[in-house]
Structures are given as structure tokens and as C-alpha cells.
Residue frames as a rotation matrix with the C-alpha (Angstrom) as fourth column:
UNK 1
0.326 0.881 -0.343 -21.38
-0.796 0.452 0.404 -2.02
0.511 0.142 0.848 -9.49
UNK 2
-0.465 -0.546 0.697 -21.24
-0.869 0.432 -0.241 -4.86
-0.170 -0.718 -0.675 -7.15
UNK 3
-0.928 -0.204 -0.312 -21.75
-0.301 0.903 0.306 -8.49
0.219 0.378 -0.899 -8.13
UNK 4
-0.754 0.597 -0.274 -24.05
0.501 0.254 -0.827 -9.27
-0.424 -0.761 -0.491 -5.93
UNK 5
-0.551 0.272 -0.789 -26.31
-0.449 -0.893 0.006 -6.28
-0.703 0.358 0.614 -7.71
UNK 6
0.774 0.341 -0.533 -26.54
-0.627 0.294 -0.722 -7.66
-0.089 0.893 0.442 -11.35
UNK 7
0.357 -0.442 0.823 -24.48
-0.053 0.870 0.490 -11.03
-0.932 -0.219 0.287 -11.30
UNK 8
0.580 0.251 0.775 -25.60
0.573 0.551 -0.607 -11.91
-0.579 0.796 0.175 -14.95
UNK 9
0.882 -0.424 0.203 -24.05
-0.217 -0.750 -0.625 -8.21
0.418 0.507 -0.754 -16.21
UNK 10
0.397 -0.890 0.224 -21.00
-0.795 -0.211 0.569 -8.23
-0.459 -0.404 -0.791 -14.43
UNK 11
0.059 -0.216 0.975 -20.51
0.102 0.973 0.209 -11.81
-0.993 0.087 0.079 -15.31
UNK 12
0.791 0.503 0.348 -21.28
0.463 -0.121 -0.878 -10.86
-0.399 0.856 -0.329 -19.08
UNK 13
0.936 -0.308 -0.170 -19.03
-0.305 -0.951 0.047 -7.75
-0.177 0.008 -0.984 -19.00
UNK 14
-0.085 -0.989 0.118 -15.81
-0.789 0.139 0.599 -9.36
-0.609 -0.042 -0.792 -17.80
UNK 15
0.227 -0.004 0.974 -16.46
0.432 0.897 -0.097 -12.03
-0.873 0.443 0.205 -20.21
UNK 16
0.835 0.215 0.507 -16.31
0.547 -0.417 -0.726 -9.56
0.055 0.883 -0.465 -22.91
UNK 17
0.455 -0.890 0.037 -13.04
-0.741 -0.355 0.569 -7.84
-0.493 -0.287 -0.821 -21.10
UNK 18
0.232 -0.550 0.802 -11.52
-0.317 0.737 0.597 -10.91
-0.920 -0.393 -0.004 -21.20
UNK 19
0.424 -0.285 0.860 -12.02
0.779 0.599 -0.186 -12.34
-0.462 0.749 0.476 -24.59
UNK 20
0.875 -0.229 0.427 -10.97
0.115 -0.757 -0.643 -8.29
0.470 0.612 -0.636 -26.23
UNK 21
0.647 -0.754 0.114 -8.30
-0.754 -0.611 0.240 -8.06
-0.112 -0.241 -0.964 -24.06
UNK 22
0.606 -0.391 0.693 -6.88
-0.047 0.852 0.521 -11.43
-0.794 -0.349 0.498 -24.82
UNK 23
-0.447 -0.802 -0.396 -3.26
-0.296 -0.285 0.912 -11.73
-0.844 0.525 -0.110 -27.26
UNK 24
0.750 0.617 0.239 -4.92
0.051 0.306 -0.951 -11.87
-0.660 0.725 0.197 -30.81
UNK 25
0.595 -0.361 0.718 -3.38
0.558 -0.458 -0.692 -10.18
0.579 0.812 -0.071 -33.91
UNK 26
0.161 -0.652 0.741 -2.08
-0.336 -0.742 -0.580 -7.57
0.928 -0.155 -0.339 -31.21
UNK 27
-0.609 -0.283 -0.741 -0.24
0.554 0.518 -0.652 -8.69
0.568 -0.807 -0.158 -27.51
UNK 28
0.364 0.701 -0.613 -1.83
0.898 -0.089 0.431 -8.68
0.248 -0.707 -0.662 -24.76
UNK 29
-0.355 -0.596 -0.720 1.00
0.681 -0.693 0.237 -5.27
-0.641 -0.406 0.652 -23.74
UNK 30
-0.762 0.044 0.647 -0.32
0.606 -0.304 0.735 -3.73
0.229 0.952 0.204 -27.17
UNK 31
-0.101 0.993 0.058 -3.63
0.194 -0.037 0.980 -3.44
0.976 0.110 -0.189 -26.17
UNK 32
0.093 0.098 -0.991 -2.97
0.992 0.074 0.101 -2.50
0.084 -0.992 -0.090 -22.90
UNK 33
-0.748 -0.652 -0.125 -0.82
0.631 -0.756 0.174 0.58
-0.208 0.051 0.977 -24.38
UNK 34
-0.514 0.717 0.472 -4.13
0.315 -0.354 0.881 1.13
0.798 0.601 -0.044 -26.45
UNK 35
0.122 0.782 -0.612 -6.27
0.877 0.204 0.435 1.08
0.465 -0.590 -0.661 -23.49
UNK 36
-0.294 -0.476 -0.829 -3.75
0.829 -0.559 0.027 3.53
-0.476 -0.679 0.559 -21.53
UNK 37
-0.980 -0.195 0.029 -4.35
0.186 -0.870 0.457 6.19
-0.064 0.454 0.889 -23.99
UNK 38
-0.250 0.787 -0.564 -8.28
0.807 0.491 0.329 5.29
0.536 -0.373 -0.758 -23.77
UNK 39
0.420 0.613 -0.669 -8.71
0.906 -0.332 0.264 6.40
-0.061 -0.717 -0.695 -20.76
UNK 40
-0.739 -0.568 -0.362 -6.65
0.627 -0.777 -0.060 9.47
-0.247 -0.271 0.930 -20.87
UNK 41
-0.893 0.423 0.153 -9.03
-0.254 -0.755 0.604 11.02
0.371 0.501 0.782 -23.50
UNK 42
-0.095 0.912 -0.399 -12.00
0.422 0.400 0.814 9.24
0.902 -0.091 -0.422 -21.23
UNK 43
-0.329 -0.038 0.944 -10.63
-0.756 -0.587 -0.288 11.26
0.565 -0.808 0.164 -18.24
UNK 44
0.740 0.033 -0.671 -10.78
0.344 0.840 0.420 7.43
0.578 -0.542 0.610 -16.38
UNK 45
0.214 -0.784 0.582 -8.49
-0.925 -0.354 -0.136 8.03
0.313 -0.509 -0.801 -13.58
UNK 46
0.348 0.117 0.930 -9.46
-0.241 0.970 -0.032 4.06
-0.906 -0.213 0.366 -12.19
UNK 47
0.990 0.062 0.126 -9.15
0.070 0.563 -0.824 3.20
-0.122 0.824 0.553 -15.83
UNK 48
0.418 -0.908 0.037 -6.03
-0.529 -0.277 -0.802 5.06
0.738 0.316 -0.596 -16.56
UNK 49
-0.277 -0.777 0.566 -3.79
-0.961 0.229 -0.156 3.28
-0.008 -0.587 -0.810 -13.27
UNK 50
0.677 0.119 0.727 -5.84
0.199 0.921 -0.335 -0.59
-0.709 0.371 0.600 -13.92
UNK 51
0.986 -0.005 -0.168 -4.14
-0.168 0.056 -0.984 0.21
0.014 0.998 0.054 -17.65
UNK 52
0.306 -0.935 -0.180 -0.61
-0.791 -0.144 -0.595 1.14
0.530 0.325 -0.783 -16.76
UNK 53
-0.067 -0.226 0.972 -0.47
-0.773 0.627 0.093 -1.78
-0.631 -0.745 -0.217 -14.30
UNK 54
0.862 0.483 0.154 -1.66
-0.145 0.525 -0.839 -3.73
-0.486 0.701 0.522 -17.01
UNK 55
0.695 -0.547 -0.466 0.77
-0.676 -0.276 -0.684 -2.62
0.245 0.790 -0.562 -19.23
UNK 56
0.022 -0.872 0.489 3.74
-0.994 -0.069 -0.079 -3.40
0.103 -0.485 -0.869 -16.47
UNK 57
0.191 0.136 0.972 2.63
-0.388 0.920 -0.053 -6.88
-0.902 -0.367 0.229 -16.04
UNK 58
0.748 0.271 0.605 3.01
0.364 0.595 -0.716 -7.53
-0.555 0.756 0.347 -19.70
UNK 59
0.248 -0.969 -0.017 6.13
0.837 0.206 0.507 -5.63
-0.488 -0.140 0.862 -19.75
UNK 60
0.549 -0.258 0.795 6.04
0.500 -0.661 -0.560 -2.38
0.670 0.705 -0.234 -21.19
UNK 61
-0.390 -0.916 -0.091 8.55
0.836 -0.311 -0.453 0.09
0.387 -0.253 0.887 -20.04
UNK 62
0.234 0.721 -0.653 7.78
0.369 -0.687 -0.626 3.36
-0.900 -0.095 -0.427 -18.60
UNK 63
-0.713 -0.295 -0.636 9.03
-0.225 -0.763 0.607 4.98
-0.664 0.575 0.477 -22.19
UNK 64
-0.901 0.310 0.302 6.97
0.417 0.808 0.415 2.76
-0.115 0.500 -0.858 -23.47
UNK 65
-0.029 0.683 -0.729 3.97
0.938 -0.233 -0.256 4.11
-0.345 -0.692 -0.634 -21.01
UNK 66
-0.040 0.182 -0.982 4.84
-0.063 -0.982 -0.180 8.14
-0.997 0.054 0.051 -21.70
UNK 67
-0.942 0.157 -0.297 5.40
-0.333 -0.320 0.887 8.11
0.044 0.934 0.354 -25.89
UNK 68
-0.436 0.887 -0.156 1.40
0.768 0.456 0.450 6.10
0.470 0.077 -0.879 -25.52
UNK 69
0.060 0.617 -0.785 0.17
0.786 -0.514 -0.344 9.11
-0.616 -0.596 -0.515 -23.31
UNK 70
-0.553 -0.023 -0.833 2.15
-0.224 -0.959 0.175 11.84
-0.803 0.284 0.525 -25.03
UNK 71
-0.825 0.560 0.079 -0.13
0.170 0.113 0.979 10.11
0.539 0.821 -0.188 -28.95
UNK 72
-0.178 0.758 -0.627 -2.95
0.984 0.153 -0.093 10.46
0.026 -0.634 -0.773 -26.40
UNK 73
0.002 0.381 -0.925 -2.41
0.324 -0.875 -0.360 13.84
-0.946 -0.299 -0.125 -25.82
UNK 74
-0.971 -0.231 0.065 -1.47
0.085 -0.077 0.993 14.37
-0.225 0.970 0.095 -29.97
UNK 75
-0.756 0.645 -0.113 -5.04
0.522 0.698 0.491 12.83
0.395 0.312 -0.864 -30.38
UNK 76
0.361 0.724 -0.588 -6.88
0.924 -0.190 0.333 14.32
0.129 -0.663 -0.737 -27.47
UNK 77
-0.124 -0.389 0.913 -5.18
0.313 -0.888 -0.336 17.90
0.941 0.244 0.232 -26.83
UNK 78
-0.407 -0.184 0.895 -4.96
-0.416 -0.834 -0.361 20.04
0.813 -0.519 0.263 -24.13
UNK 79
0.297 0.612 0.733 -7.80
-0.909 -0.055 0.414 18.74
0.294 -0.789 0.540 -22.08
UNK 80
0.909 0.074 -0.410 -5.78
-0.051 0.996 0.067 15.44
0.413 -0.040 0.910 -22.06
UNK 81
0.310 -0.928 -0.209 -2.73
0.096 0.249 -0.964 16.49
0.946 0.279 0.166 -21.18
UNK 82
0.262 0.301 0.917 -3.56
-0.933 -0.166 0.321 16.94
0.248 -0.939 0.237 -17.53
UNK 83
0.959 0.225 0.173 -3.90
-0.283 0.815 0.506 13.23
-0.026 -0.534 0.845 -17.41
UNK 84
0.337 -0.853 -0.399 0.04
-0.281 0.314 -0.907 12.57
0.899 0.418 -0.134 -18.03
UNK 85
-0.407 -0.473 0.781 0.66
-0.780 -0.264 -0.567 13.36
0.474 -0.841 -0.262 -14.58
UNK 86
0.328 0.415 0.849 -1.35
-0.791 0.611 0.007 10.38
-0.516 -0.674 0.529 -13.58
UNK 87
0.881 0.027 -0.472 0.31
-0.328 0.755 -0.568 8.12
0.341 0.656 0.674 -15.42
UNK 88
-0.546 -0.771 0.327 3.74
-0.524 0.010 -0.852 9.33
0.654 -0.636 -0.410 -14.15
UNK 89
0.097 0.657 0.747 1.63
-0.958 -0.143 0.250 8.69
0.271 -0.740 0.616 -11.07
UNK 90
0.786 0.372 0.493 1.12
-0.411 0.911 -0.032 5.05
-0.462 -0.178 0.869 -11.64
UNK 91
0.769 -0.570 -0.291 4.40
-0.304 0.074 -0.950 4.35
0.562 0.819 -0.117 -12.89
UNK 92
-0.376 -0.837 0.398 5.93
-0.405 -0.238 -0.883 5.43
0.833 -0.493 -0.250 -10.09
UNK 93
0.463 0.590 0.661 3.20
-0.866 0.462 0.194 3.63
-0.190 -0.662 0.725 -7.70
UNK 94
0.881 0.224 0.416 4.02
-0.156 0.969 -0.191 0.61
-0.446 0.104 0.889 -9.53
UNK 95
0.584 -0.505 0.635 7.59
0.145 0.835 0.531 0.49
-0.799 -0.218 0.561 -10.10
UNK 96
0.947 0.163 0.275 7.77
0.232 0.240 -0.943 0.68
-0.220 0.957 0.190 -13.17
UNK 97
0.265 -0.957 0.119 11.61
0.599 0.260 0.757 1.34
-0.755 -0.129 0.642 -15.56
């Protein structure tokens, strides 16, 4: 969706990103990890590599990154475990340790 489109939504939306994704009870990395597993079982590919970048900025590790995919795949079986490989994916895009 493009701004320009529906301003008022978009504008809405990331207001609502923002304030859920902001350090509460859990850190801001916490709730990234959460997010990473998300998308796995949402089959987000955009979602999944925004997340682990996420993550990396707020310092998780990559061990951090795989034990959050492999509860993902615990959670989500088989048809989730495809997505690991994109995570590696974005790990290694970004760097990650």
C-alpha cells in the first residue's frame, strides 16, 4: 500500500506498530524474537527478514535468531520449517553473530 493511497490508514497502522512494538513489560529485542517466529508460521517472507533485522538492531544474536525459529517450527510444524532457511538467509544478509 502506498501512502499516497490511504494516508489516514497507513498513518494509523504505523502508529499502532509503533506504540506495540515499543520496550514495555518485554524489550524492544523480545518482541522482535516474538515477531520473528510470527511470521514464520504467517509464511511472511518481507515480514520474516524486517523481523530478524529488527532483532539485530536490538541485539539479538544469531543463536538467539535460530532457538526463536526452531519454537516456531515446535509450534507451527513441518509447513514452517521451510521458513528456517530464510532466516539463515537474513542473518547472513545482515551480518549477524
Amino acid at each position: 500500500m502506498r501512502s499516497k493511497d490511504s494516508p489516514d490508514y497507513l498513518r494509523n497502522f504505523m502508529s499502532f506498530y509503533d506504540s506495540t512494538v515499543r520496550k514495555g513489560a518485554l524489550t524492544e529485542k523480545t518482541k522482535e524474537l516474538i515477531s520473528i517466529a510470527l511470521a514464520m508460521t504467517s509464511h511472511c517472507l518481507p515480514c520474516i527478514a524486517l523481523h530478524v533485522y529488527n532483532a539485530i538492531e536490538f541485539g539479538a544474536t544469531k543463536q538467539e535468531i535460530l532457538e526463536t525459529a526452531e519454537v516456531a517450527v515446535l509450534m507451527g510444524g513441518s509447513p514452517v520449517f521451510v521458513y528456517i532457511k530464510h532466516v539463515i538467509d537474513a542473518c547472513d544478509e545482515f551480518g549477524v553473530e
